[in-house]
Legacy VTK file of the C-alpha trace (Angstrom):
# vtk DataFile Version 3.0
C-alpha trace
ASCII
DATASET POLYDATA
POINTS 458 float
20.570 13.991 63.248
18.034 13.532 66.021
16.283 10.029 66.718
13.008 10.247 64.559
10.849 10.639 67.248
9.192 13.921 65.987
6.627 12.829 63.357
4.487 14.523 61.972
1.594 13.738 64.515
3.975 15.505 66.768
4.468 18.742 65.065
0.422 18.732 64.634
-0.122 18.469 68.198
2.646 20.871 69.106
0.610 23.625 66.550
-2.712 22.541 67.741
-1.186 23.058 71.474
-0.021 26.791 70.681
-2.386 28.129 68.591
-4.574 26.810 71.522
-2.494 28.954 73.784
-2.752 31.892 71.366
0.918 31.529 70.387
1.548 31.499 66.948
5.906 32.018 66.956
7.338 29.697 64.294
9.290 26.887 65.471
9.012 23.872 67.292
11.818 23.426 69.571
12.586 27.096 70.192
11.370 29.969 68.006
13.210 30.555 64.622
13.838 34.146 65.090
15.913 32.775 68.229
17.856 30.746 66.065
18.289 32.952 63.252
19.617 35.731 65.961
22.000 32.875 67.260
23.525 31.439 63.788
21.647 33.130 60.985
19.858 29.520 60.368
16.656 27.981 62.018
17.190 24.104 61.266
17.716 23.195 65.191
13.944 24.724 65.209
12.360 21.969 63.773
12.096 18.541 63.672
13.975 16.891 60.539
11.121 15.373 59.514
9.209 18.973 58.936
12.984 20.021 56.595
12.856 16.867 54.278
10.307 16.141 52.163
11.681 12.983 51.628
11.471 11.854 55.337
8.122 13.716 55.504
6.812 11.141 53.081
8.834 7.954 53.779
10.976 8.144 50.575
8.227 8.711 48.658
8.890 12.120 47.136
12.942 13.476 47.115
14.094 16.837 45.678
14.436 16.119 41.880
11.355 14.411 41.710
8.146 16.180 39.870
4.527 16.462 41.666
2.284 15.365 39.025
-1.074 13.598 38.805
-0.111 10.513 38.969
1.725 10.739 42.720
0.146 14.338 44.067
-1.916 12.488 46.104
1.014 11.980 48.659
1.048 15.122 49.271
-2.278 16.374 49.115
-2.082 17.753 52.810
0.353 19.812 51.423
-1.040 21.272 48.583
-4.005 24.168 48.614
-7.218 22.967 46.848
-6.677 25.239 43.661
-3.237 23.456 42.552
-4.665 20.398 43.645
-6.931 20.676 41.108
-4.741 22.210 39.021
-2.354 19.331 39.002
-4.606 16.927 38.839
-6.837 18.193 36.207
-4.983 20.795 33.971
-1.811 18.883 33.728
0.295 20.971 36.162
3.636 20.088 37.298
6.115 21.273 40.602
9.633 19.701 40.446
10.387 19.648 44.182
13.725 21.061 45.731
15.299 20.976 49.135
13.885 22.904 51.922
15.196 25.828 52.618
17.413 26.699 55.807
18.914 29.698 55.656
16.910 33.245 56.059
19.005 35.412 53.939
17.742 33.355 51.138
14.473 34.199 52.215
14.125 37.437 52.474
16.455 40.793 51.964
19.190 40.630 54.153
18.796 44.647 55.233
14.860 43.425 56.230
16.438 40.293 58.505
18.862 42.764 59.675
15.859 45.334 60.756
13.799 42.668 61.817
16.277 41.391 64.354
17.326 44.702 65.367
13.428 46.614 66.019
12.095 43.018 67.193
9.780 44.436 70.487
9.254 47.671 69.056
6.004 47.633 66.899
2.725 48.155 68.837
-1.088 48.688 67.799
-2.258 52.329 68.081
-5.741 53.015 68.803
-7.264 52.936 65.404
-5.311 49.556 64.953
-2.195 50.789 63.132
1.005 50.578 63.408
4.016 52.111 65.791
6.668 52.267 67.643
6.972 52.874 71.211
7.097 56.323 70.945
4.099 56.521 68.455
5.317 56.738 65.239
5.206 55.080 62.095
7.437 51.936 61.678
10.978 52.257 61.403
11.456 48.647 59.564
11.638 44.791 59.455
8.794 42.557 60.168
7.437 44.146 63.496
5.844 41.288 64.478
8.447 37.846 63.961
6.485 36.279 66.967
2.772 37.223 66.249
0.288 36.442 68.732
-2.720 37.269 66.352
-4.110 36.644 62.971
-3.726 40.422 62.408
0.034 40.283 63.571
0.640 37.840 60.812
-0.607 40.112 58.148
0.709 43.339 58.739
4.511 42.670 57.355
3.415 42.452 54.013
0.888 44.892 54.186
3.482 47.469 55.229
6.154 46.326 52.772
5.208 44.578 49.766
8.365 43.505 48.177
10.627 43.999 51.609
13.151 46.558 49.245
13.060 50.482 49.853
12.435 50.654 46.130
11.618 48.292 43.301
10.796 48.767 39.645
9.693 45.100 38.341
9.511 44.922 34.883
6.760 42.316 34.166
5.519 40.100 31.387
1.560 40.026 31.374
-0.012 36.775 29.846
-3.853 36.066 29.776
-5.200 32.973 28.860
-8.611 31.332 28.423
-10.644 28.580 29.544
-9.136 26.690 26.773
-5.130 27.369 27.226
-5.347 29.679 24.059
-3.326 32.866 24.903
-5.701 35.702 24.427
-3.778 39.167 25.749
-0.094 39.919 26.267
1.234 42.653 27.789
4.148 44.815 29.000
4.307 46.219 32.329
6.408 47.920 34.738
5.377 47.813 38.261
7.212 50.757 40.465
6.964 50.153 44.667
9.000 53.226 46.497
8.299 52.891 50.805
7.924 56.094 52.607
8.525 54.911 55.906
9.865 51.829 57.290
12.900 52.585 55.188
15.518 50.058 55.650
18.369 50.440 52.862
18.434 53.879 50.724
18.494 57.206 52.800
17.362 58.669 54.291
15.900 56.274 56.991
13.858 55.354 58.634
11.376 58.340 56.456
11.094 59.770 53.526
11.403 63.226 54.557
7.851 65.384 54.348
5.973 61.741 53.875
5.989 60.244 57.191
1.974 60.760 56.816
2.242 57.818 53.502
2.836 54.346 53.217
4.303 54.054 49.833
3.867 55.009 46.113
2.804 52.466 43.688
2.896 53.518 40.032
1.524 50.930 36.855
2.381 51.433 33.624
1.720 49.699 30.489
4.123 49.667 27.297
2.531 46.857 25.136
0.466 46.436 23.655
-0.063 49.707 21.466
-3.667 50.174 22.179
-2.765 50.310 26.257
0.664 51.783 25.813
1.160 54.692 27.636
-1.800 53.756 30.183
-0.148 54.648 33.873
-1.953 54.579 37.407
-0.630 56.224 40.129
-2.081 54.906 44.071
-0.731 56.652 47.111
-1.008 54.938 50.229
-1.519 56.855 53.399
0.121 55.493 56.675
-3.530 54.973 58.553
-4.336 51.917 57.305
-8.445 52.888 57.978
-7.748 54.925 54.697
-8.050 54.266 51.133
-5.081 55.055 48.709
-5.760 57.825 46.039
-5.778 56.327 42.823
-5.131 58.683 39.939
-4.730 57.353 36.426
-3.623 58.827 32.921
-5.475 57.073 30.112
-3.826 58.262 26.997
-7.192 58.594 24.828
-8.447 60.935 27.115
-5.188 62.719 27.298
-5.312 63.529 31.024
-5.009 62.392 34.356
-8.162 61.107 36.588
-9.521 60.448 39.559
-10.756 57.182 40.131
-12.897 56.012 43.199
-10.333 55.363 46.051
-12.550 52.036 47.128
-12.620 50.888 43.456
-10.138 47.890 44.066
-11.934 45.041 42.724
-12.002 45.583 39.075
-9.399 44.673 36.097
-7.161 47.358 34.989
-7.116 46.114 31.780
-9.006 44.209 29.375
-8.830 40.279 29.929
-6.795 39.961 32.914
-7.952 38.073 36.270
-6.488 40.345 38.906
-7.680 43.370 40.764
-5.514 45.897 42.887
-6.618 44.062 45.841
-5.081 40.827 44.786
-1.170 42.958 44.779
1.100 40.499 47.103
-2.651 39.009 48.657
-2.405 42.229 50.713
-3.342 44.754 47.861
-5.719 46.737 50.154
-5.095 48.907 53.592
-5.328 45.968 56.274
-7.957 48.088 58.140
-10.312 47.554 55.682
-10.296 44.310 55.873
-11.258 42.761 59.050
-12.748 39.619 60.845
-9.124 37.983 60.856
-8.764 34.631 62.151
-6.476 31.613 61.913
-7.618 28.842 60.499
-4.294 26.584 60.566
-1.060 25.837 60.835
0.612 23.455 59.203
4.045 21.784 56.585
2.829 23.179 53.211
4.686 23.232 49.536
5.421 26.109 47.910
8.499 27.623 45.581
10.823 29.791 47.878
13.837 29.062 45.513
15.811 27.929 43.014
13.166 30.099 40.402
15.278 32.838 38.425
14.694 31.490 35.063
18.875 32.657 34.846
19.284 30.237 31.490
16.480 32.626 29.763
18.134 35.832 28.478
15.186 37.536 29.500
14.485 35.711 32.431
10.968 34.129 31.540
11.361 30.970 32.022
9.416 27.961 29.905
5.696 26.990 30.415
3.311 23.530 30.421
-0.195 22.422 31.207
-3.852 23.140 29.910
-5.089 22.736 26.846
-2.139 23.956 24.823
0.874 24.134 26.973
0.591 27.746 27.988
-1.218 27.509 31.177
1.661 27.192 34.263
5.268 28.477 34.436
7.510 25.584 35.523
8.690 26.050 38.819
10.180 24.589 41.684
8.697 24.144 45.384
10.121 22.589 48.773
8.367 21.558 51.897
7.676 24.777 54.232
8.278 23.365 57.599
5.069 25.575 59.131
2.249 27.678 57.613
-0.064 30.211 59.458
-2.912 30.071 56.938
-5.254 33.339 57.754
-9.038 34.697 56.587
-10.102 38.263 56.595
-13.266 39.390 55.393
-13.589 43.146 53.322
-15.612 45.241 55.638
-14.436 48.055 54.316
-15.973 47.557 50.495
-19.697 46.545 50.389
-19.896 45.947 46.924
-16.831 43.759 46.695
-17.712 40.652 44.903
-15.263 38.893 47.382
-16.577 37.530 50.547
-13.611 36.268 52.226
-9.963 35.463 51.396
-7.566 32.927 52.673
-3.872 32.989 52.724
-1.081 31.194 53.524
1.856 32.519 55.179
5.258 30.965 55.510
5.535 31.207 59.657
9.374 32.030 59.766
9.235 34.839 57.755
5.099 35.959 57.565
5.680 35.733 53.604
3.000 34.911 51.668
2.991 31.960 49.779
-0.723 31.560 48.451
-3.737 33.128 48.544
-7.733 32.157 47.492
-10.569 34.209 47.508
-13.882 33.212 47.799
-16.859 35.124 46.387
-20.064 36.054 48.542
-21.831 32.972 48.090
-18.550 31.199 50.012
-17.274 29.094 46.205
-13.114 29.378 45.615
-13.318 32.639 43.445
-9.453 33.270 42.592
-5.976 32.027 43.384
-2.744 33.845 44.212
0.511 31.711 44.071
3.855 33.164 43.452
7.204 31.980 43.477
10.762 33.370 44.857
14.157 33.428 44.714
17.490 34.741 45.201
18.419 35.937 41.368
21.740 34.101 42.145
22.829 30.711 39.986
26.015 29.450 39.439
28.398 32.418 38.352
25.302 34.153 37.506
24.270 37.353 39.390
21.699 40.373 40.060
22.456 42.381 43.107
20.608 44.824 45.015
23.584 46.834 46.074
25.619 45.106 48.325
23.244 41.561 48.410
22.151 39.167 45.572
18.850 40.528 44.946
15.583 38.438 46.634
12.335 38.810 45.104
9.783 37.475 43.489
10.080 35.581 39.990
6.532 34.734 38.357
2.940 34.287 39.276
-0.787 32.256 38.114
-3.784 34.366 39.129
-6.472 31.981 38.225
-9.761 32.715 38.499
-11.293 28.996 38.955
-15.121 30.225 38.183
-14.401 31.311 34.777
-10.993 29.089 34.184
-9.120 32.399 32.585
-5.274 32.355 34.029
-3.292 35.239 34.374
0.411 34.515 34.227
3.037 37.013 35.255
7.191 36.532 35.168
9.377 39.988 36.310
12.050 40.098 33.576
14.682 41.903 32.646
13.319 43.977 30.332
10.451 45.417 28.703
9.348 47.078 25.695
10.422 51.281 25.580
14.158 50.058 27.453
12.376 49.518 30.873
14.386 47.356 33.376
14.317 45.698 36.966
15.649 48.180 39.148
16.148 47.912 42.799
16.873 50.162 45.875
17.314 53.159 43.362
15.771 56.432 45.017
15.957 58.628 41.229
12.719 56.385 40.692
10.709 58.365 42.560
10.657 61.597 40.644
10.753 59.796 37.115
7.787 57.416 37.829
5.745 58.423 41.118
4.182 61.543 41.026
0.890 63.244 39.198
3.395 64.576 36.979
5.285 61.537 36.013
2.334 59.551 35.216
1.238 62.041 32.705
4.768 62.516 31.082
4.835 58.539 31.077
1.198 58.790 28.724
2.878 61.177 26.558
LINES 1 459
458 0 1 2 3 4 5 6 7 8 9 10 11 12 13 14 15 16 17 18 19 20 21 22 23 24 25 26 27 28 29 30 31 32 33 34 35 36 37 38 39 40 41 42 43 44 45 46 47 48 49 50 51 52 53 54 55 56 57 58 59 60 61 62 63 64 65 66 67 68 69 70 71 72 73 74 75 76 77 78 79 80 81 82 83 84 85 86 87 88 89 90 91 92 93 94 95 96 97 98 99 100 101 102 103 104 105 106 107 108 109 110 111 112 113 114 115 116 117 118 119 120 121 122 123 124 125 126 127 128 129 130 131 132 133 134 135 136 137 138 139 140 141 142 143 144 145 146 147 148 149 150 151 152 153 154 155 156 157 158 159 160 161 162 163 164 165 166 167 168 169 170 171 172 173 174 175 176 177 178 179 180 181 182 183 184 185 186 187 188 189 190 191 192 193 194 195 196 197 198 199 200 201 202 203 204 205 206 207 208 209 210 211 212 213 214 215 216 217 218 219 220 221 222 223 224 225 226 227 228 229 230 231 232 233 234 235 236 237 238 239 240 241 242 243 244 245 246 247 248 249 250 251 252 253 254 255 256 257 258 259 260 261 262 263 264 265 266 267 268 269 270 271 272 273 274 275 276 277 278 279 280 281 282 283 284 285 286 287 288 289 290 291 292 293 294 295 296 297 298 299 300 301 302 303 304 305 306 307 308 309 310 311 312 313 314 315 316 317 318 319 320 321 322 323 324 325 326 327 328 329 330 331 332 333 334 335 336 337 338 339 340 341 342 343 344 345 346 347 348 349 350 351 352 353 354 355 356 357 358 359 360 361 362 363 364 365 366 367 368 369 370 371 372 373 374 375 376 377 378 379 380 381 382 383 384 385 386 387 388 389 390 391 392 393 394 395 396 397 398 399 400 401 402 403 404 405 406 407 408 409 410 411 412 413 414 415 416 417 418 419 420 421 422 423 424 425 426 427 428 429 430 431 432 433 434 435 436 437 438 439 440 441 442 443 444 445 446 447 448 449 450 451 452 453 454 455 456 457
């Protein structure tokens, strides 16, 4: 263990001192993508009071303990303002676990793989997109580990949501109001299949006549009755100046439509908080956004493990909080050793009733953590904040073909304005026999096409 010398004032300054510089590679002594190319681990690239939340607060807080109202205030630098307020208002509660140190349990091990392998290889074309060296689209990984702009932090998840080749996430949909009283459930599957950037299932790096696409993103509903068989269909082109189509089959109309490709800030369904955009806080081509800045770096709190709800049979997980105990999943959070937090503004949609969004990004691995919009006027609109996890707990086991499966486990969209909550868990299973799936290229034809959509309605 190294003399504590490093403080926290010192990791500020050292942030404060790059981001001056325009450098913006995680890590303090050394970047982590160094490290993690070295041993697979990137604790020798910070300080040990940035990895223990316990030394980070003088003994204070320890993993085991629970952030509550009555002691959040310790770690209020930590903490974005919606939880804040959530935790010390609605009754939420984080039980805090050890930081995290190794990247496979971070991320897919095929991504760290690709990301180590391609690093060097991405560059900007001249409309701003993505490519390789040779001017094509990206062959996988995060192409920019070490960004040197607020743009280069963005683009990883942008490009691949979920960081599989494929992934069918079979979702429980709960919607709540101002009050805690549980107002809409639902029953989704949510299908992602990558076109390019391919980095498990062949063939790779492209999906053969789709090098022109970004990915396929199907939505389908199976509960309640009244929006069973409701499906959209977006297709993501690879220019990232472009809007997806969006096509949708709405079962009392019997066929499939067109809907406006810019039409991302609306509900899909009746009652819930988020919008299209909101998808992974990068739910819209990252060209039409734009005015990107960072706006800090920092330690931060967030859940990055230790959240498959593995004791549930259905993986769901309990609930506490608001007004009748239904407001927050429980989960678990550890201290992030460095954030790149990031604003963008939507140029690209006049009408949006979004002005600007802010998100936080985990700086070893550009994953991000949280996200807040703000509407025109410049209040907090919305909040974003998912957990993660390796689905992997004691001799307990999901695997995504050769690797425990990584992903994410549940999320609160809360729109702060209105007080409504959306909460969201990927489980098992859902109503009609629908399952988590991973890496499994027969999903393409069964759930991503005009074709499918409609068969799915009927």
């Amino acid at each position: 263990m190294r003399i504590r010398k490093y403080d926290f004032n010192y990791a500020r300054r050292h942030f404060l001192e790059q981001s001056a510089k325009g450098i913006f590679a995680a890590g303090v002594f050394g970047t982590v993508w160094d490290a993690v190319a070295g041993n697979g681990g990137f604790e020798n690239a910070y300080p040990d009071e940035l990895l223990s939340i316990e030394m980070y607060t003088k003994g204070k807080l320890k993993p085991g303990d629970t952030i509550d109202a009555s002691n959040v205030d310790i770690v209020a630098d930590l903490i974005d303002p919606i939880r804040l307020i959530q935790i010390k208002q609605l009754g939420r509660k984080i039980k805090l676990v050890p930081t995290t140190t190794e990247m496979t349990k971070l991320s897919p091990p095929d991504y760290i793989e690709a990301t180590l392998r391609n690093q060097g290889l991405a560059q900007f074309d001249a409309k701003g997109n993505v490519v390789t060296k040779e001017g094509k689209p990206w062959i996988g990984g995060n192409p920019f580990p070490k960004p040197q702009s607020a743009v280069e932090v963005f683009v990883p998840v942008t490009l691949s949501w979920g960081r599989h080749d494929v992934s069918f996430y079979a979702v429980r949909d709960y919607e709540l109001d101002a009050d805690g009283n549980l107002g809409y459930t639902y029953e989704v599957a949510w299908v992602e299949y990558a076109a390019v950037a391919r980095t498990t299932i062949d063939p790779k790096p492209y999906l053969p006549g789709s090098e022109d696409k970004l990915r396929y993103n199907t939505v389908f509903f199976t509960y309640p009755q009244d929006a069973k068989g409701t499906s959209f269909l977006n297709i993501w082109p690879y220019d990232q100046t472009q809007f997806p189509d969006l096509m949708g089959y709405l079962p009392q109309f019997k066929r499939v439509r067109r809907f406006p490709s810019s039409q991302r800030f609306e509900p899909l369904i009746p009652g819930t908080t988020l919008y299209l955009s909101d998808a992974w806080a990068a739910g819209d081509p990252y060209l039409t956004w734009g005015n990107y800045k960072i706006v800090g770096r920092q330690p931060f709190i967030a859940g990055l493990t230790e959240n498959w709800a593995a004791e549930d049979e259905n993986w769901e997980g309990k609930t506490h909080g608001g007004g009748k105990g239904l407001t927050f999943w429980d989960t678990n959070a550890e201290l992030i050793p460095e954030v790149i937090v990031v604003e963008c503004e939507p140029t690209g949609y006049p009408r949006a009733p979004v002005g600007k969004k802010r998100v936080w990004f985990d700086a070893r691995t550009l994953l991000p953590v949280n996200a807040i919009t703000f509407d025109r006027r410049g209040e907090p609109f919305k909040s974003f904040d998912g957990t993660y996890s390796v689905y992997e707990k004691g001799d307990q086991k999901v695997m995504d073909g050769t690797h425990p499966y990584w992903s994410w486990c549940n999320v609160h969209a809360h729109d702060v304005q209105s007080n409504r909550m959306t909460r969201l868990a990927q489980v098992k299973q859902i109503g009609g026999g629908y399952g988590m799936r991973v890496n499994d290229p027969a999903i393409f034809d069964q759930y991503l096409t005009e074709q499918a959509i409609r068969r799915l309605g009927t």
